[in-house]
C-alpha positions, 0 to 999 in steps of 0.5 A: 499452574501458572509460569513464566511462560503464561505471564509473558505478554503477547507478540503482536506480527506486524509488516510494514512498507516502507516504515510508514506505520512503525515511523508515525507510532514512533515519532508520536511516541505511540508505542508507549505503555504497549500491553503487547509486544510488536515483531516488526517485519520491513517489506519495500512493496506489498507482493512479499508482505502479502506472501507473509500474510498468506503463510502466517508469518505476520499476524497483520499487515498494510496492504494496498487494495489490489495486491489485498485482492490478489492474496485472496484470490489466491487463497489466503486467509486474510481480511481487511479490519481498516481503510487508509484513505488518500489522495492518490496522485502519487500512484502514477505512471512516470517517465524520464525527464525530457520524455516526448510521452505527454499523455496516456495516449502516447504510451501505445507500443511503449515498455512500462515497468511495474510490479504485477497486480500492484496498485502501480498495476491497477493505474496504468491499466486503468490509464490505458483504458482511459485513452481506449487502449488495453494491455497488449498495446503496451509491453509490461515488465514486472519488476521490484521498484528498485530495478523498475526506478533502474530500468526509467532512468537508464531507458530501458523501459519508458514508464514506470507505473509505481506508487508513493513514496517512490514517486515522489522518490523519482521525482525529487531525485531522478527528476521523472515527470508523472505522466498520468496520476492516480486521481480519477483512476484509484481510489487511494484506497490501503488496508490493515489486513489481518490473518483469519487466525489471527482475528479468531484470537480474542486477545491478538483481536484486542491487540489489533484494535488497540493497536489500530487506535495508536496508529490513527492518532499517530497520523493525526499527529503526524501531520500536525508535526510534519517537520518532526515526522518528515524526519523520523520517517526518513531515517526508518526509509532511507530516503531524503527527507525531502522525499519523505515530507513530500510523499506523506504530505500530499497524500491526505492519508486519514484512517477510517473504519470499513464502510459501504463505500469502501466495499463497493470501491473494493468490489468495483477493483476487483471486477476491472481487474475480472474484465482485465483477465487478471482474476481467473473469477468473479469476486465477491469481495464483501467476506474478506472484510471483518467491519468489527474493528473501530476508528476514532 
């Protein structure tokens, strides 16, 4: 016999960074007429979001390439159903206003603030390697983006490799110069990941896809109404407005469905990191994707 309980809709888990999803949806008025309901959870970065994942906290989440390839390293049941493609300048390695570093090259036997296997992580290792250097010759700290940003601007560190939108926070309010940019080294690839559970679900499957086609059209409008976005997205942040423009607008971001492409630039991340002694194994990363998921 039915009841309350069977008539009540289902509870779509999503985590967020930053609030760049739940603030494009939003400010489209994306979320209208919603067939499900959403529990939002707010992560500043992608290490604690991917720990959720892991203990089936959330049912999906956002998640850069890197940090993604690490939770599954370590085991978790997740899989990416999506790819947000983007320019990736603003995944960088900054330094401090009036720095002598001028190139990659400069930052041998320097401190570099960053947090460990994320996408800051993956380019300033790459920047490294760029310049013939490897990790030994820097000294890395492995911080939060709020005691990294701390850590550069008291010069207590001399880099800090981080992505948007705390680049372009250092930037606009810190005055940090990029050093090196992600463009050439990463390729500005973020995912929708979801829990194995959670895409074994048929119904919590539909809510994902239905819930995938609100957010591509959410960023679509987003940048067709950048002032209205801008604003909308540095309430959800908590960061100047300008911040908020400028980190999204220059990113390019569009989403797409999983492509060959997109596994091969997944595949050829997790082998550097292989190289780099990061991964303990090789990687076959071509199962943590379900490519059953579309994108208009």
């Amino acid at each position: 016999m039915g009841g309350i309980a069977d008539a009540a809709p289902l509870t779509l888990r999503i985590a967020d960074q930053k609030g760049n999803m739940r603030a494009q949806l939003e400010a489209a008025n994306a979320l209208q007429n919603l067939p499900y309901r959403i529990e939002w959870s707010e992560f500043p970065a992608a290490a604690p979001l991917a720990e959720a994942l892991n203990a089936g906290a959330v049912d999906a989440g956002i998640i850069g390439d890197a940090p993604l390839l690490f939770s599954i390293a370590a085991g978790s049941q997740v899989k990416a159903i999506a790819v947000d493609r983007s320019d990736p300048y603003g995944t960088a390695v900054l330094v401090r206003q009036g720095s002598p570093l001028k190139t990659a090259a400069d930052l041998k036997g320097r401190s570099i603030a960053t947090g460990k296997g994320s996408i800051g992580h993956y380019v300033a290792l790459k920047a490294l390697q760029s310049a013939g250097l490897r990790s030994e010759d820097v000294h890395f700290r492995f911080l939060a983006p709020a005691d990294a940003r701390m850590a550069l601007a008291s010069g207590d560190v001399d880099a800090w490799a981080t992505w948007e939108p705390y680049t372009a926070l250092a930037e606009t309010v810190d005055h940090a110069r990029v050093l090196v940019s992600g463009r050439g080294l990463w390729a500005g690839n973020s995912f929708l990941a979801a829990t194995h559970a959670a895409l074994a679900d048929p119904a919590r499957r539909r809510a994902l896809q239905d819930y995938l086609d609100r957010l591509a059209a959410s960023q679509i409008w987003a940048y067709r109404h950048l002032d209205d976005y801008s604003r909308h997205l540095a309430q959800i942040m908590g960061f100047p407005e300008n911040v908020a423009r400028l980190q999204f607008e220059r990113r390019h971001l569009r989403w797409e469905a999983l492509s060959d492409q997109a596994v091969t630039e997944q595949q050829a991340t997790a082998d550097f990191y292989r190289q780099s002694g990061l991964l303990p194994k090789a990687l076959d990363v071509k199962p943590t994707f379900d490519r059953g998921f579309t994108v208009h």
